[in-house]
C-alpha positions in Angstrom: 3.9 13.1 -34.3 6.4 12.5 -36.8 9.1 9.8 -37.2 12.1 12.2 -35.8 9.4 13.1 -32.9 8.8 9.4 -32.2 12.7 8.6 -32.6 13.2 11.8 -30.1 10.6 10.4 -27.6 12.0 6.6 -27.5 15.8 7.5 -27.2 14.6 10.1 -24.5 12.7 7.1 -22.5 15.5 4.5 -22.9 18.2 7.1 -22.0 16.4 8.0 -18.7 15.7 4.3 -17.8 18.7 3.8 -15.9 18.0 7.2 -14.1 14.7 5.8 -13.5 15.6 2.4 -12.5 18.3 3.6 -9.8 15.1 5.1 -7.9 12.9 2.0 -8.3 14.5 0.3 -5.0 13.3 3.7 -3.3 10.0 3.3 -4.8 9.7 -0.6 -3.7 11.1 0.5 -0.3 8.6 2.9 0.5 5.8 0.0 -0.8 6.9 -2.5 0.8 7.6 -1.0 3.9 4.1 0.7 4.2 2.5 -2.8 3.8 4.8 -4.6 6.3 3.9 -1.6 9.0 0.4 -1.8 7.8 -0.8 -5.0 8.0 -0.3 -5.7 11.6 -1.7 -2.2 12.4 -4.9 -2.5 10.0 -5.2 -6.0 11.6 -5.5 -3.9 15.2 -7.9 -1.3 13.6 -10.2 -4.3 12.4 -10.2 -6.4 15.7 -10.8 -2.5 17.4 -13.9 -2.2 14.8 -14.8 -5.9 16.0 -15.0 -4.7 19.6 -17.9 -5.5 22.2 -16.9 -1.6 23.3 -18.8 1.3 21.2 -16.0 3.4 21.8 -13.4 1.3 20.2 -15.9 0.8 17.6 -16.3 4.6 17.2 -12.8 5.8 17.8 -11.6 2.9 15.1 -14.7 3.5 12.7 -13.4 7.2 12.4 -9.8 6.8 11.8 -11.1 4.7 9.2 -13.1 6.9 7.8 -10.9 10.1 7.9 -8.0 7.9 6.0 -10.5 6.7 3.4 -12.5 9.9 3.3 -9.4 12.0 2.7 -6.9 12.6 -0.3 -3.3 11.0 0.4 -1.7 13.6 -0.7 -3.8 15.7 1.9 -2.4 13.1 4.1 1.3 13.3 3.1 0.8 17.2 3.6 -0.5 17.2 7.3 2.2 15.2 8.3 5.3 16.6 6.5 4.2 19.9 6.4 2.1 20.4 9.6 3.0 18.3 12.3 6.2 20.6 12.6 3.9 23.7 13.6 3.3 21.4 16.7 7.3 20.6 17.3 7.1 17.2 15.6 9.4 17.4 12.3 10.2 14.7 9.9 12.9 13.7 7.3 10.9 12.5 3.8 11.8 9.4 4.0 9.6 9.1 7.5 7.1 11.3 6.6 6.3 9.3 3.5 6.3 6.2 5.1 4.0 6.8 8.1 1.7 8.4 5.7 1.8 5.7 3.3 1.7 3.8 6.4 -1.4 5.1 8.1 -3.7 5.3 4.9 -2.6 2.0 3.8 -4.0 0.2 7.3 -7.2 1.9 6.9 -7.9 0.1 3.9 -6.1 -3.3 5.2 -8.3 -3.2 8.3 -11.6 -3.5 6.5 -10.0 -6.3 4.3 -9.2 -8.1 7.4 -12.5 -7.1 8.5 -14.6 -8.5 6.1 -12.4 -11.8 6.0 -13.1 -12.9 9.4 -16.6 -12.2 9.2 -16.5 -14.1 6.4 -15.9 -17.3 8.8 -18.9 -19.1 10.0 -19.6 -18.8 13.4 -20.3 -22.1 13.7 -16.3 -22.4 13.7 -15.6 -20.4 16.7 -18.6 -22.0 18.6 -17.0 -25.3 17.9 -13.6 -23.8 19.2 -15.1 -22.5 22.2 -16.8 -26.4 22.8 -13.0 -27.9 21.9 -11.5 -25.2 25.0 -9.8 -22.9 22.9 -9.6 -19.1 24.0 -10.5 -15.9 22.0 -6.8 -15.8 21.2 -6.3 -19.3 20.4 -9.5 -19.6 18.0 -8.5 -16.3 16.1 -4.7 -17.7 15.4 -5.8 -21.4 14.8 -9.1 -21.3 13.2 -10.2 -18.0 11.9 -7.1 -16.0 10.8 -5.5 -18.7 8.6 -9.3 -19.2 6.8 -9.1 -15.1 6.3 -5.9 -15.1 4.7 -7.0 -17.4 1.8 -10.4 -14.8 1.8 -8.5 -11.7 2.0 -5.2 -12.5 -0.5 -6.6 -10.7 -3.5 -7.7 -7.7 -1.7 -4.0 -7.8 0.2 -2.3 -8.0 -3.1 -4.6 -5.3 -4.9 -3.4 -2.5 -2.0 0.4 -3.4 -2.7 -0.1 -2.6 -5.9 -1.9 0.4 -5.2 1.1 1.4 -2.5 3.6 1.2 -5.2 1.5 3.6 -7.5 0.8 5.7 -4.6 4.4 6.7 -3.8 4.3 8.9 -6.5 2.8 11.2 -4.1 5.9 11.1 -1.8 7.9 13.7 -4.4 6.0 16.4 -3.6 8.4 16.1 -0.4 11.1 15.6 -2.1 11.4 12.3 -1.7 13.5 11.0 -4.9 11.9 8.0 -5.6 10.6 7.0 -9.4 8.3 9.9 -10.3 10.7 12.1 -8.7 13.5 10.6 -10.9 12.0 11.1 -13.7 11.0 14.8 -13.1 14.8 15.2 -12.1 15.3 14.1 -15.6 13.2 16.4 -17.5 15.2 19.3 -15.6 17.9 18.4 -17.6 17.0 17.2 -20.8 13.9 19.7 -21.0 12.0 16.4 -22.8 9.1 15.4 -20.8 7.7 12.8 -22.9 10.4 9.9 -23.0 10.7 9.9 -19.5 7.5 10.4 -18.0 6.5 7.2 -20.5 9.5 5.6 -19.1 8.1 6.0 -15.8 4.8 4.4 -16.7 6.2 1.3 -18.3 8.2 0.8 -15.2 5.4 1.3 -13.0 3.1 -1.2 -15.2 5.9 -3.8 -15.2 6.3 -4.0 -11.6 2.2 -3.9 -11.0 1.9 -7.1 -13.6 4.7 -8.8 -11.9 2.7 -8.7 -8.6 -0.2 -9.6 -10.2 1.4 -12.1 -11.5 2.5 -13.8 -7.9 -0.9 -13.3 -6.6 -2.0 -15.0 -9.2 0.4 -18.3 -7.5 -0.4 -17.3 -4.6 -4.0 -17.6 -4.8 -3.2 -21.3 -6.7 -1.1 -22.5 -3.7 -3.6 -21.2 -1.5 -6.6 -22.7 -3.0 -4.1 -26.1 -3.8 -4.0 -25.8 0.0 -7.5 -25.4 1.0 
């Protein structure tokens, strides 16, 4: 690459980044709102995988597995594409979210999963001696312990979510990627703004890394 092709490339990338940054809020959205749906439904997948009932267990273990086992993109297609062969139809916006949604909580769950089995029983025993219920021992003792446990692994799949809504163009949903393809259409210069799009996508990734980085301090300040 040449000095004209480098000059092309970087005036291609900053021309697109306001473009580019327009759709970032729809990229953010789409994160954010999968994790805020996710968390509390993961957290009933993982008490559902906790069960005393082998058939919550086993109904729970393979929606896990099916979501884990399974491309998102596959995913995004079932639901956009297919569920309207059985009279359910979606806009984008929905069909990215419940996907995003539904995969995301299969990865939460066994987070959650792992950080309350990661409390001593010893705690809940001494709960149970003090009078407190199932319900009362989970939201006083064992859940706020788990949190501290499972913040890195929390933070690590909001990051993935926002790289993952890439997947939500093929839908047509215009959100980063999409923006930037939209670009390319016009300008018929693929490089600037595809590398526009990564930078974007790396900046917002180290700035949550960078609050769970606090996060974990205030937590373990805390503890």
């Amino acid at each position: 690459m040449n000095t004209e092709q480098l000059q092309l490339v970087l005036q291609s990338a900053w021309t697109s980044l306001p473009t580019l940054l327009g759709a970032l809020p729809v990229t953010l959205g789409f994160a954010l709102g999968a994790m805020v749906l996710g968390l509390p439904l993961g957290f009933l997948v993982a008490l559902a995988r906790l069960s005393r009932l082998g058939w919550v267990r086993g109904l729970s273990s393979l929606y896990v597995s099916f979501m884990r086992g399974t491309p998102l993109l596959v995913q995004i297609f079932v639901i956009y594409y297919g569920l309207p062969s059985l009279g359910v139809t979606l806009n984008p916006v929905a069909g990215g979210v419940i996907a995003l949604t539904l995969n995301a909580a299969a990865y939460l769950s066994e987070t959650m999963r792992a950080a309350i089995l990661s409390i001593p029983k010893g705690q809940r025993e001494a709960a149970t001696s003090l009078g407190l219920s199932g319900a009362q021992t989970m939201r006083l003792i064992i859940l706020p312990q788990a949190a501290r446990v499972a913040l890195p692994s929390l933070s690590n799949t909001l990051i993935g979510l926002v790289k993952d809504t890439s997947l939500v163009s093929v839908i047509t949903v215009v959100e980063l990627l999409r923006s930037a393809q939209l670009v390319i259409a016009r300008t018929f210069e693929p490089f600037g703004p595809y590398l526009a799009a990564a930078l974007i996508y790396w900046a917002v990734s180290s700035l949550l890394e960078v609050v769970q980085r606090l996060l974990e301090r205030r937590f373990a300040r805390g503890g």
